[in-house]
TIRO-2110 file (N, C-alpha, C; in Angstrom, 1 decimal):
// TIRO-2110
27.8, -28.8, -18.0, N, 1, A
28.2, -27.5, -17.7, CA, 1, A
27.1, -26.5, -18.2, C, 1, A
26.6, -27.0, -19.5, N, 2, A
25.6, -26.1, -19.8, CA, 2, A
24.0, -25.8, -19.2, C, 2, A
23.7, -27.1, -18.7, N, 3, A
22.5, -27.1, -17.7, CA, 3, A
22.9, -26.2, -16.3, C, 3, A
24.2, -26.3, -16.0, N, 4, A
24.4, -25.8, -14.8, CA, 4, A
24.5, -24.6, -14.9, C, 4, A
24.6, -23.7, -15.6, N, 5, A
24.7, -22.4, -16.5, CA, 5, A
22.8, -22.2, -16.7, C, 5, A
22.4, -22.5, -17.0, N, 6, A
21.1, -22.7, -17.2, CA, 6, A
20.1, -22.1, -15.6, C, 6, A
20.8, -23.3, -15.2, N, 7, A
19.9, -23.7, -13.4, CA, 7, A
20.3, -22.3, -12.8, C, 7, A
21.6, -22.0, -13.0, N, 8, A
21.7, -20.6, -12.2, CA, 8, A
21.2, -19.6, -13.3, C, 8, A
21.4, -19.4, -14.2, N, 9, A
20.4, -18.1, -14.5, CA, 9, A
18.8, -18.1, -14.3, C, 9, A
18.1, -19.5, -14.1, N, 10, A
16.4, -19.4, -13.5, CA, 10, A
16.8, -18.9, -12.6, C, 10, A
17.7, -19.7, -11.6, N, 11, A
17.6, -19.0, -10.7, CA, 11, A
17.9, -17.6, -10.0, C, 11, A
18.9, -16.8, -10.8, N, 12, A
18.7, -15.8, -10.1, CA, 12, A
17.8, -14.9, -11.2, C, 12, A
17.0, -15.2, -12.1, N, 13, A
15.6, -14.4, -12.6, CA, 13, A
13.9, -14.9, -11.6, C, 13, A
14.6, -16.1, -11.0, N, 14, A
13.3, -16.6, -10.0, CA, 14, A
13.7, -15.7, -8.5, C, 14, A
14.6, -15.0, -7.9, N, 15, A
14.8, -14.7, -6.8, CA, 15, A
14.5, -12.9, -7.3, C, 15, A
14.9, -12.2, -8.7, N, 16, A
14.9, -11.4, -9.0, CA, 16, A
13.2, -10.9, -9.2, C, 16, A
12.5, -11.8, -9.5, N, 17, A
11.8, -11.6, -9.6, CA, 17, A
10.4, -12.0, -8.4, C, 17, A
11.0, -12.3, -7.5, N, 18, A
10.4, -12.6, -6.0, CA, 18, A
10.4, -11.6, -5.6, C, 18, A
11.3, -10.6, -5.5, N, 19, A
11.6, -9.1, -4.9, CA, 19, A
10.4, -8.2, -5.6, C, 19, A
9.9, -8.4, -6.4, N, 20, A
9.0, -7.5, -7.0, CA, 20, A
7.6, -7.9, -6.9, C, 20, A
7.4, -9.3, -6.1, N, 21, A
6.1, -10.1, -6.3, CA, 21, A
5.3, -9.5, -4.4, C, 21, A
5.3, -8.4, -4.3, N, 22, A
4.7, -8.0, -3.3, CA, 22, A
3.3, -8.3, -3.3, C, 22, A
2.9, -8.5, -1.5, N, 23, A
1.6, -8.5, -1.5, CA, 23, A
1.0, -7.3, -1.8, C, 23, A
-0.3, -6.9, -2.1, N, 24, A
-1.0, -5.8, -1.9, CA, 24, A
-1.5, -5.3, -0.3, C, 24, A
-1.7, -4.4, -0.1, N, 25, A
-2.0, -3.9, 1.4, CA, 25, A
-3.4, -3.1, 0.9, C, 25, A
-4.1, -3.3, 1.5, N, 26, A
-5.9, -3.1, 1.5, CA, 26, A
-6.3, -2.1, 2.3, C, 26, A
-6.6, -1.2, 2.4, N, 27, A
-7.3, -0.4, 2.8, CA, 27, A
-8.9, -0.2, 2.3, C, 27, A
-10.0, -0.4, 3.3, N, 28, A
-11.5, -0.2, 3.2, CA, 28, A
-11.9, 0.9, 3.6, C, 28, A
-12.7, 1.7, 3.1, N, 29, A
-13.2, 3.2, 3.7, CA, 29, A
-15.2, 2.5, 3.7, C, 29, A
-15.8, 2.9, 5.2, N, 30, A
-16.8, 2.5, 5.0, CA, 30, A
-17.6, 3.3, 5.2, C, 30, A
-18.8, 3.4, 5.8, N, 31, A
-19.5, 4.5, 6.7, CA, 31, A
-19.1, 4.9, 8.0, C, 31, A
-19.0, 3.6, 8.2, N, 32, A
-17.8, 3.7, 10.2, CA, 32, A
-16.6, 4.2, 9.9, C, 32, A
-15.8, 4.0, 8.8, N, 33, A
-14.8, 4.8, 8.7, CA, 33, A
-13.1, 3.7, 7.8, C, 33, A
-12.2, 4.1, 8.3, N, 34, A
-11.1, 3.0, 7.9, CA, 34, A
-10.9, 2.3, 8.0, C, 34, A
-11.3, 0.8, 7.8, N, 35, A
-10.2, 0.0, 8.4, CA, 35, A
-9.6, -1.3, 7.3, C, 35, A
-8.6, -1.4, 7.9, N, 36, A
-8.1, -1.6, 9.1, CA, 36, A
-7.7, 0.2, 9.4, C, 36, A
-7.7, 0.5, 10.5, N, 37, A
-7.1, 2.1, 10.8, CA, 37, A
-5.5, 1.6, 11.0, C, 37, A
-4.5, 0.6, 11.3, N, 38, A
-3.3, 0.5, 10.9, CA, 38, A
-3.0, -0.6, 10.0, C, 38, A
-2.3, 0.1, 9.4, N, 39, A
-1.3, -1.2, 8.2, CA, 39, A
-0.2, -1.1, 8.3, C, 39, A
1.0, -2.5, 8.7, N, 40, A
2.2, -2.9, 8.8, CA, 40, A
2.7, -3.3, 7.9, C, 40, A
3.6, -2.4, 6.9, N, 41, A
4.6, -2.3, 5.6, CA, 41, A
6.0, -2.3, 6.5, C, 41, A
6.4, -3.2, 5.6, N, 42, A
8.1, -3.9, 6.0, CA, 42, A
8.8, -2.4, 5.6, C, 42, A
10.0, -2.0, 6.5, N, 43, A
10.8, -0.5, 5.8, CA, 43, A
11.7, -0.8, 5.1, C, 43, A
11.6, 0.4, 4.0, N, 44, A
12.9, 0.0, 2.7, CA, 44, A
11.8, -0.2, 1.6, C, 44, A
10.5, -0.8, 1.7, N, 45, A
9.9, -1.0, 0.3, CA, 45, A
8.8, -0.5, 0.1, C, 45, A
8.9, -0.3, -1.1, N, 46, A
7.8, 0.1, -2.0, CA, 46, A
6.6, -0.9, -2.3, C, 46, A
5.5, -0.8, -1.9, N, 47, A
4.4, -2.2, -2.1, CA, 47, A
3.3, -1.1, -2.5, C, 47, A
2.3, -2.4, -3.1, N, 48, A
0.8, -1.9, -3.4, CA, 48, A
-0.1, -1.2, -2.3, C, 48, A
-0.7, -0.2, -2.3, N, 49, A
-2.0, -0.2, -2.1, CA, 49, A
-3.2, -0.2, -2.7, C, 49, A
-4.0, -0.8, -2.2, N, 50, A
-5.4, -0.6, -2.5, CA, 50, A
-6.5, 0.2, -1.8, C, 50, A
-7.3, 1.0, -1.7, N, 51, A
-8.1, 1.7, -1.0, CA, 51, A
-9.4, 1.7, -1.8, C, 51, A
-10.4, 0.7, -1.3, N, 52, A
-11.8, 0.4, -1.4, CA, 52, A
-12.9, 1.3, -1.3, C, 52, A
-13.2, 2.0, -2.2, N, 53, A
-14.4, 3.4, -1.1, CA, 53, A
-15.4, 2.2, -1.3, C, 53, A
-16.3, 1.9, -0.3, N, 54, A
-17.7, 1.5, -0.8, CA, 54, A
-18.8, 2.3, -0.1, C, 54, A
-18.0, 3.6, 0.2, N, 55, A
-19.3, 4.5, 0.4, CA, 55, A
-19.9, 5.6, -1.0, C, 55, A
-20.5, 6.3, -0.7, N, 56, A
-21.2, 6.9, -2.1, CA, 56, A
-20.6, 8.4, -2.0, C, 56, A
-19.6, 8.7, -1.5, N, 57, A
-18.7, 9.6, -1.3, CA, 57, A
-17.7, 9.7, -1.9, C, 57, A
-16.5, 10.4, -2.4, N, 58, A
-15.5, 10.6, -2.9, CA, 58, A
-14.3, 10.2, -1.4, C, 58, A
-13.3, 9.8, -1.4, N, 59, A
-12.2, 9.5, -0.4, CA, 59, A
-11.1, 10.0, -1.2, C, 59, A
-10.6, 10.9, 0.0, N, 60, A
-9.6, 11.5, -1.0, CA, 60, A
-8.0, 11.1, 0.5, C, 60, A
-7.5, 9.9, 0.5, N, 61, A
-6.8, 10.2, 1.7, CA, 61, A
-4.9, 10.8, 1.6, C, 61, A
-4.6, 11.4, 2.6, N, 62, A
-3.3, 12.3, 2.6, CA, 62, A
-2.8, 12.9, 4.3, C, 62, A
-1.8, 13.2, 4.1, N, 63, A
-0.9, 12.9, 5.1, CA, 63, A
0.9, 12.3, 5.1, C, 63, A
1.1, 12.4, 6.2, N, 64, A
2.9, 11.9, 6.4, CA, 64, A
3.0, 10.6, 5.4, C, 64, A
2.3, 9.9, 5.8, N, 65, A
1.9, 8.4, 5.3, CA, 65, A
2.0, 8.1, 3.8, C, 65, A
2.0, 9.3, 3.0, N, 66, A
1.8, 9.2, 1.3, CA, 66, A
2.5, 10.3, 0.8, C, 66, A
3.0, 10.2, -0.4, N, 67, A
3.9, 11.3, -1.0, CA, 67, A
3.0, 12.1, -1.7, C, 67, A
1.7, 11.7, -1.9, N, 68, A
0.4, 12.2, -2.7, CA, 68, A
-0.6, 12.1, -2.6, C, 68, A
-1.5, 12.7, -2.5, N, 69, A
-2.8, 12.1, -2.3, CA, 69, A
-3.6, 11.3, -3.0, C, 69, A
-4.7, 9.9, -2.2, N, 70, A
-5.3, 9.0, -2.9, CA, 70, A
-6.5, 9.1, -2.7, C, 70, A
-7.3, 9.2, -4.4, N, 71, A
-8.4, 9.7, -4.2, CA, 71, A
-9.0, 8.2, -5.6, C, 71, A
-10.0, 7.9, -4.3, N, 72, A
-10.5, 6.8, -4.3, CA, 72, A
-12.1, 7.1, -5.1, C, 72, A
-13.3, 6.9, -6.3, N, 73, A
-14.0, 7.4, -6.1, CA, 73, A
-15.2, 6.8, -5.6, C, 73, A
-16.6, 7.4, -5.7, N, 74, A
-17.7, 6.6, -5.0, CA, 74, A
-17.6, 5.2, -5.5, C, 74, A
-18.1, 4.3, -4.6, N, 75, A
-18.1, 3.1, -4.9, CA, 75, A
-16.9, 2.3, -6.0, C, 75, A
-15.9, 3.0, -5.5, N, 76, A
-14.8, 2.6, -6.6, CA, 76, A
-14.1, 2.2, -5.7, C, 76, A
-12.0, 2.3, -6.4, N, 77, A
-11.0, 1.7, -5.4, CA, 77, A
-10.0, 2.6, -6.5, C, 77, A
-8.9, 2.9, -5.9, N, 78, A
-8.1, 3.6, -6.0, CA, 78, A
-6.7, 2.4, -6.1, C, 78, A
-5.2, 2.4, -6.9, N, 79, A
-4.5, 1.8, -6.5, CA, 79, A
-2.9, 2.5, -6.6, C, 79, A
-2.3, 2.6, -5.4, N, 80, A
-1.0, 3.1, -5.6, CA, 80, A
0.6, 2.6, -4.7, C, 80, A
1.4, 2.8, -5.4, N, 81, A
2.6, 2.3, -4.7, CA, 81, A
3.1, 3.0, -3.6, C, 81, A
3.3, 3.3, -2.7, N, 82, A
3.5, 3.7, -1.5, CA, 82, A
4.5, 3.3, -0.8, C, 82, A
5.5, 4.1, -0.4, N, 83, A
6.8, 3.4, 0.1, CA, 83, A
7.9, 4.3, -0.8, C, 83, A
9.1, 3.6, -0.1, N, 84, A
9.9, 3.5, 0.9, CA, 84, A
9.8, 3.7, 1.9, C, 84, A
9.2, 3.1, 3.5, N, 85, A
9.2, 4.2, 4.6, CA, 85, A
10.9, 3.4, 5.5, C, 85, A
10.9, 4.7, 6.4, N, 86, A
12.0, 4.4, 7.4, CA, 86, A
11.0, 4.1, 8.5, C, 86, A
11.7, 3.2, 9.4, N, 87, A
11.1, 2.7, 10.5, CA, 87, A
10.3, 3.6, 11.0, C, 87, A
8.8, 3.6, 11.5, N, 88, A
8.1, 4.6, 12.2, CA, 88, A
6.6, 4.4, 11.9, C, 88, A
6.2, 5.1, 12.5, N, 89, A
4.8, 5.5, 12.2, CA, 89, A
4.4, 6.7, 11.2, C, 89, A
3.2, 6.6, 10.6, N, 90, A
3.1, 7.7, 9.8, CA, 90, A
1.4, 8.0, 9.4, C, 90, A
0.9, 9.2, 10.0, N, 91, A
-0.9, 9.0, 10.1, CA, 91, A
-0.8, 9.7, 8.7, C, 91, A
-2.3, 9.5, 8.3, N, 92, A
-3.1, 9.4, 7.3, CA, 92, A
-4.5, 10.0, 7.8, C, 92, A
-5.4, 10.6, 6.8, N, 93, A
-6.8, 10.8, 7.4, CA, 93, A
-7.1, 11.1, 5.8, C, 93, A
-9.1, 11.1, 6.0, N, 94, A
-9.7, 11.3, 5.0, CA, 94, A
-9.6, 12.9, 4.6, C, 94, A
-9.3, 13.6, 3.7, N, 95, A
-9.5, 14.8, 3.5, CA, 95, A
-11.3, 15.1, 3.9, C, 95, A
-11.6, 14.7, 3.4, N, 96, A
-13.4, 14.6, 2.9, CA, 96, A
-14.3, 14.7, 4.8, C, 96, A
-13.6, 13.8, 5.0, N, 97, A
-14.0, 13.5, 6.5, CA, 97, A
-12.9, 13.5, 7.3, C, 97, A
-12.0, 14.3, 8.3, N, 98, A
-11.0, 14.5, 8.9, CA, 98, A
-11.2, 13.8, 9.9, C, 98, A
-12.1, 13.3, 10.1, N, 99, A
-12.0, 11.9, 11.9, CA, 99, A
-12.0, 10.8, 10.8, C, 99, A
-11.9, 10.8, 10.0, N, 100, A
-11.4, 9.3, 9.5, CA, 100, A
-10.0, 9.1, 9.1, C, 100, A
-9.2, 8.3, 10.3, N, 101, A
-7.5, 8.5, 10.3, CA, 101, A
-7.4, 7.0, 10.4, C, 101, A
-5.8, 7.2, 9.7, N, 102, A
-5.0, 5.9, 10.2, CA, 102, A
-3.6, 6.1, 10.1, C, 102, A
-3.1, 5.1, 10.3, N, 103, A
-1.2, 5.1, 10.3, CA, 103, A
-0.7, 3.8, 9.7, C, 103, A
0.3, 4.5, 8.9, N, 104, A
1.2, 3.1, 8.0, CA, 104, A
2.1, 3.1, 9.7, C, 104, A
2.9, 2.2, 9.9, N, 105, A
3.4, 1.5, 10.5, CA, 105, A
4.0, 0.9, 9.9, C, 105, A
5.7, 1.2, 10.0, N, 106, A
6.7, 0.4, 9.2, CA, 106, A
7.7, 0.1, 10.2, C, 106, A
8.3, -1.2, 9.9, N, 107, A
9.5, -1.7, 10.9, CA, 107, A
10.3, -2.5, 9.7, C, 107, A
END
């Protein structure tokens, strides 16, 4: 009885702790610009981002898409949690460079 008491508490610290083991979502900022320019986040969660500058510029990006702005610096990377969205689309652009856009995409 006591192994069986056991097996169920791994297991629900092994499923508890699945819910938090998100992948990261990547965003690159280059000379040409974003990409990927869309990223597909599941709706309802909160997950990583990452935003790569590997230009010699500051990236500062903001919009529907984020509750704050993320500012990435030269040749650096930026990382923040982003999310909850509700089903939809939601654009993004570079402050710094305004034709450099994208959209989270959540379903």
């Amino acid at each position: 009885m006591k192994n069986i008491m056991s097996l169920c508490v791994l297991l629900s610290i092994t499923q508890a702790l699945s819910a938090y083991a998100q992948d990261s979502y990547i965003l690159t900022i280059t000379d040409k610009g974003i990409e990927p320019q869309t990223i597909d986040i599941p709706a309802g969660q909160k997950v990583p981002l990452i935003v790569k500058n590997l230009t010699s510029e500051p990236v500062e990006l903001e919009g529907k898409a984020f509750a704050s702005e993320i500012v990435a610096p030269p040749k650096g990377q930026a990382k923040e949690y982003v999310g909850p969205y509700s089903a939809g689309e939601y654009g993004f652009y570079n402050d710094y460079n305004r034709k450099e856009v994208g959209i989270v995409r959540s379903h």
